[in-house]
N, C-alpha and C positions, 0 to 999 in steps of 0.2 A: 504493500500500500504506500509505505514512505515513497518506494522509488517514483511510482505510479506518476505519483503526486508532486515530485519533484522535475518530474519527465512533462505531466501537462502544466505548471509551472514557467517552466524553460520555453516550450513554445509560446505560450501565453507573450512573454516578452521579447522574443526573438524571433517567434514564427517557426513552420518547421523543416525551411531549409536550412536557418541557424541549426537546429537542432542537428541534422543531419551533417554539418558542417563541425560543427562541437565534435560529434561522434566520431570522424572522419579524422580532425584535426589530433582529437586523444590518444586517435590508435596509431598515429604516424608519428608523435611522440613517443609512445613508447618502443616501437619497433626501431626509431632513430636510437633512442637509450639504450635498447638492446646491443644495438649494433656499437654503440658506442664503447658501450662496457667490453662486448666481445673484442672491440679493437684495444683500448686501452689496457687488457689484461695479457692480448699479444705481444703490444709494445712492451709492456714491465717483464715478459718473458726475454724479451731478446735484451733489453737491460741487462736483466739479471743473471743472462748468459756470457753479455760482454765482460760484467765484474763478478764474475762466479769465484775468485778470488777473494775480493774484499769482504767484509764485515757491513753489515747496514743499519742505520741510522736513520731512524725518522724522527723527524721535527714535527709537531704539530702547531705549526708558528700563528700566535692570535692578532698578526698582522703580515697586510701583505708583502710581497719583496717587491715590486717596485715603489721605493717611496722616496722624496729627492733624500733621505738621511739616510745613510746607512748607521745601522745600530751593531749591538756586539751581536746577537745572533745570525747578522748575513757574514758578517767577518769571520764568527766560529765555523760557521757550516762551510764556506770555500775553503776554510784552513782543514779541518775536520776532513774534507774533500780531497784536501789536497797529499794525504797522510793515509794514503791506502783505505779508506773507508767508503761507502756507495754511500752518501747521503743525499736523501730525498725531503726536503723544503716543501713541506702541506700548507699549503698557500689558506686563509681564511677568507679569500676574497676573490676566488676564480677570475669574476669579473673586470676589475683593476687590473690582476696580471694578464689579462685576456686570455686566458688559459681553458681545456678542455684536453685532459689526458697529461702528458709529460712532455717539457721542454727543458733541454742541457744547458745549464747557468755555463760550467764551468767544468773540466777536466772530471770526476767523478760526483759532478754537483748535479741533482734535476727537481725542476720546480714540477709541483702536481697537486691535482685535486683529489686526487684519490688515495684520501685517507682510509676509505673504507678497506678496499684492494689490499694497499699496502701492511693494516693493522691484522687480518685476515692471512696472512704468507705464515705458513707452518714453519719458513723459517727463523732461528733467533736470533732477534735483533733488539737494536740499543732503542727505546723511546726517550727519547728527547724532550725532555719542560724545561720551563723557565717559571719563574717567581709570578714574573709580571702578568700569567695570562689568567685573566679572571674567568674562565669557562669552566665549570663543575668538569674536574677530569678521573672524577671519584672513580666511575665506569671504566676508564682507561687504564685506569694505575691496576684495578682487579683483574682486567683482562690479561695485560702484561704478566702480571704475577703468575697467574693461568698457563698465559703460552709459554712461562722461565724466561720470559724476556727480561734486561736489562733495564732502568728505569736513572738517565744519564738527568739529573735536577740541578738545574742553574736556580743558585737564589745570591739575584742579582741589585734586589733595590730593597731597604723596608719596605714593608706592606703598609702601606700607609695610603692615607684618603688624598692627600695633596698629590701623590702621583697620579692615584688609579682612580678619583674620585671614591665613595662610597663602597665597601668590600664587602660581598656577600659572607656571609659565616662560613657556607660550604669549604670556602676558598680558605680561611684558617683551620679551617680542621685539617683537610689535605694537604696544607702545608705542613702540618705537623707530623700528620699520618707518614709521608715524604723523608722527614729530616728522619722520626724516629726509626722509620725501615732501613737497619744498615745491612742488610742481607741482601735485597734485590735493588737496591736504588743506590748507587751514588752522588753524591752532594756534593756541589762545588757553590763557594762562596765568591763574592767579587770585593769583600772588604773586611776589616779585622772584627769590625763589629760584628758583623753577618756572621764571621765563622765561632763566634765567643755563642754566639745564639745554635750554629748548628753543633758547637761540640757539648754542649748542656744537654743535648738530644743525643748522642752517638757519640761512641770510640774509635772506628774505624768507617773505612768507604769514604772520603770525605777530604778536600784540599782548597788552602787559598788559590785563589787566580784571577789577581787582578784583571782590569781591563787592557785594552792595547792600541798599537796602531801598527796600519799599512804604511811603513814605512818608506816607500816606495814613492805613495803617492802626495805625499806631505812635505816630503823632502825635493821637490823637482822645484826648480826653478827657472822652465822652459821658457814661459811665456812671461814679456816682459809689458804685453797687453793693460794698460791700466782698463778694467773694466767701468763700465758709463756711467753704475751708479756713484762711483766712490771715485770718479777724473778729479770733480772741483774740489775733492776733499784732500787728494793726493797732490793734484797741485800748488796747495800752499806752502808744501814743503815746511810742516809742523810736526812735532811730535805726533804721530800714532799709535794711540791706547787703545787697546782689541778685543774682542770679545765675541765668541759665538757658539749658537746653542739655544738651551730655551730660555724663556722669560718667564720666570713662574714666582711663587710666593716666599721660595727658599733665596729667591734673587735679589740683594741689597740694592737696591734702587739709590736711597738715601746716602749710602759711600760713593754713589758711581755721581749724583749730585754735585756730593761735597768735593768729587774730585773737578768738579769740572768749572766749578767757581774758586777752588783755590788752585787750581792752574790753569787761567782761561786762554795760556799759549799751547795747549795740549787739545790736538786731536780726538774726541773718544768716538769710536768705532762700532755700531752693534749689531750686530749678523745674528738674526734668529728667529723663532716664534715666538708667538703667545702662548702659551702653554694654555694661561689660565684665567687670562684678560686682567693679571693683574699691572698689565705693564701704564695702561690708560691711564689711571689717576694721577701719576708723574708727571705726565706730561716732556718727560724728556726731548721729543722731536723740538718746541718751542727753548729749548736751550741753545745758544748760538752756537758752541761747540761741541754739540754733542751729536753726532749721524747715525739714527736707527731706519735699517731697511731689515726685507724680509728672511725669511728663510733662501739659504742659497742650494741649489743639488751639489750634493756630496761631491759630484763627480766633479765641479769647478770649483768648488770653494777653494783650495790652495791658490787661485788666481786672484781672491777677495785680501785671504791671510795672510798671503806673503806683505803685502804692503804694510800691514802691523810692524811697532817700531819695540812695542813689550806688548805682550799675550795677558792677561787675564782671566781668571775666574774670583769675584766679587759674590760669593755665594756668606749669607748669613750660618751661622753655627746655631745645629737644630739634629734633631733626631733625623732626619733626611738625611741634609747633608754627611752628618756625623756615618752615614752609611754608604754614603757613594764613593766611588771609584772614578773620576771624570776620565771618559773618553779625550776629552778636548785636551786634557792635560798631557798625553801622551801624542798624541796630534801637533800639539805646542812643540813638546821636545825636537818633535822630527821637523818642524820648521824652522826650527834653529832659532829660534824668537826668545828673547827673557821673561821672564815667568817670572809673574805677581800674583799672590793668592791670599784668600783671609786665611783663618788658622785652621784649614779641614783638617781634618787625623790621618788620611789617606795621601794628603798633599805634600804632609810633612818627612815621609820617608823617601825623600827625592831631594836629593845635594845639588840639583839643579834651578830649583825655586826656591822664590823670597818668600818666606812669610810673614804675614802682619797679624797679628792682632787685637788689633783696633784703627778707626777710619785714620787716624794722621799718622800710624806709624805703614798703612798703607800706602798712603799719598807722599810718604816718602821713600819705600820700597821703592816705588813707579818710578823715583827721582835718581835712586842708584842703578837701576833697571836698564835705564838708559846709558848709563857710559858703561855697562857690559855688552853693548851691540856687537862692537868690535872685539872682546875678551878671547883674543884664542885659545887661551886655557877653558874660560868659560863654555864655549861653544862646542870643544869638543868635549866638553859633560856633558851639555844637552844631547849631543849625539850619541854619545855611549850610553845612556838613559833611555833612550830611544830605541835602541837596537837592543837592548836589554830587554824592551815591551811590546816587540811586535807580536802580533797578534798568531803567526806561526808556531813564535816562542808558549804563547796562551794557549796552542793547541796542544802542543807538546806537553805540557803539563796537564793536560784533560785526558790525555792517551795516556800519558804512564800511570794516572789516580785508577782508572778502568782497567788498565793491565796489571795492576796490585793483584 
């Protein structure tokens, strides 16, 4: 009777060629999915015949890969990739990466939708989390357990509301569930704090590994292109004070202020997002010295940063902070740029940065900052600092924690 009724319904509103065209339209969807899956389960067959050697790796990533920033998980998984493992990158957004089956990122790297397919392979393999992904993975972690699969957990950022907005419960539970599994799950931390929290849980399975960088591409200084946004900024030939990343609530506004009214012959520089619209009520753009534009893609930003004269991060000391690992901080080293920082915990293990603080022992950081541009000695610390953090180096400490 439902159907009946849903059936005279649908003509009612459509008539019953719609209807017939509904029917028509349903059944050459699913026969397309049919096929598609048939095809997509061929592909991962000849994959996984190409690298019937390596070990596999699935990510089940709760954002997409193309996005202008690379973050550490597209870094991990090329490095991970690149170190005898098949890692397969589960895109959350088909869409965005325009994807439908498997495409080759990179040397033993492939982007795919088919998480299901891949979660489903009687082979064992590593599952791959992060901290950061707020999707109930309670189901995932049981299945794994199930198939003896591996369970490789990056907990990469506090769980906190000012990253991820508002955290379901699920998600601490599973986190906990996670740390305290030292038998099927591996833990990697990205800061001292984060691993004082995972070894309160766990004796074993478990290693620091900071963040890192491509060092490769931070270090190049090919082009001598001043790009359009930052020409008239560049050419006053003024100090350039640098910053890039996001703008969020952890973000000292009020130091980056007082920097720029008590030295109003300094350039200040800012390459980023709004994370969290907290950037507005500053009003920084109406400061005469001060130049904020957007986010830039990953892929050109070294053509933004190179023209930094000292690099910064002006991040407030907070339970946030007090837990990160900056990317940018590593990125900084490989551009050979002087490094100014407030007093992070993660910032301070680095003979390469100044730290301050508090705002005037900052703004005078910034001031000695400067006559180290030229420091040959200096310069090659940030280098050796550098090369010490690539992101290769990151992966190699992820391999040898899993081959314990």
């Amino acid at each position: 009777m439902k159907l009946t009724h849903k059936i005279a319904r649908y003509i009612k509103y459509h008539g019953f060629k719609g209807l017939i065209n509904k029917v028509i339209g349903t059944a050459i969807y699913k026969v397309k999915r049919q096929l598609s899956k048939k095809e997509n389960q061929k592909q991962l067959e000849t994959i996984l015949n190409e690298h019937s050697d390596k070990e596999i790796i699935v990510y089940l990533a709760p954002v997409p890969w193309n996005l202008p920033l690379y973050q550490r998980p597209h870094h991990v998984a090329l490095n991970l990739a690149n170190s005898n493992y098949l890692y397969f990158y589960c895109t959350n957004n088909p869409v965005k990466d325009n994807l439908n089956g498997f495409r080759k990122i990179a040397n033993s790297c492939y982007l795919t939708n088919q998480q299901d397919i891949l979660l489903g392979l009687p082979n064992k393999k590593i599952i791959h989390l992060y901290s950061t992904d707020m999707r109930d993975i309670g189901e995932i972690y049981e299945k794994a357990i199930k198939n003896n699969d591996v369970i490789l957990y990056e907990y990469i950022d506090e769980l906190h509301k000012d990253i991820t907005g508002e955290i379901p419960e699920y998600v601490f539970k599973n986190h906990q569930k996670l740390l305290k599994d030292d038998t099927n799950c591996v833990v990697i931390a990205s800061a001292d704090k984060l691993l004082s929290d995972v070894e309160s849980n766990r004796s074993k399975n478990y290693k620091l590994v900071t963040n890192g960088v491509d060092f490769n591409h931070f270090n190049k200084n090919k082009n001598n292109d001043i790009p359009k946004e930052i020409r008239k900024l560049v050419e006053k030939k003024r100090p350039i004070i640098g910053y890039f990343g996001a703008f969020a609530s952890w973000f000292d506004y009020e130091l980056v202020l007082k920097l720029a009214v008590e030295r109003p012959d300094y350039e200040i520089l800012l390459i980023g997002w709004d994370y969290d619209k907290s950037i507005v009520k500053y009003n920084l753009d109406k400061v005469p010295n001060i130049t904020v534009i957007g986010p830039i893609d990953y892929s050109i930003l070294p053509d933004y940063s190179k023209w930094f004269d000292v690099s910064t991060i002006p991040f407030k000391i907070n339970e946030v902070t007090e837990s990160t690992s900056p990317v940018k901080l590593f990125e900084y080293m490989a551009m050979g740029k002087p490094i100014v920082t407030t007093n992070m915990k993660e910032c301070r293990k680095y003979s390469s940065v100044l730290i301050a603080k508090e705002h005037e022992e900052f703004i005078g950081q910034i001031d000695q900052a400067l006559l180290l541009e030229d420091d040959q000695k200096y310069l090659k610390l940030l280098r050796e600092e550098a090369i010490m953090n690539t992101w290769n180096e990151k992966a190699q400490e992820i391999i040898h924690t899993l081959k314990r």
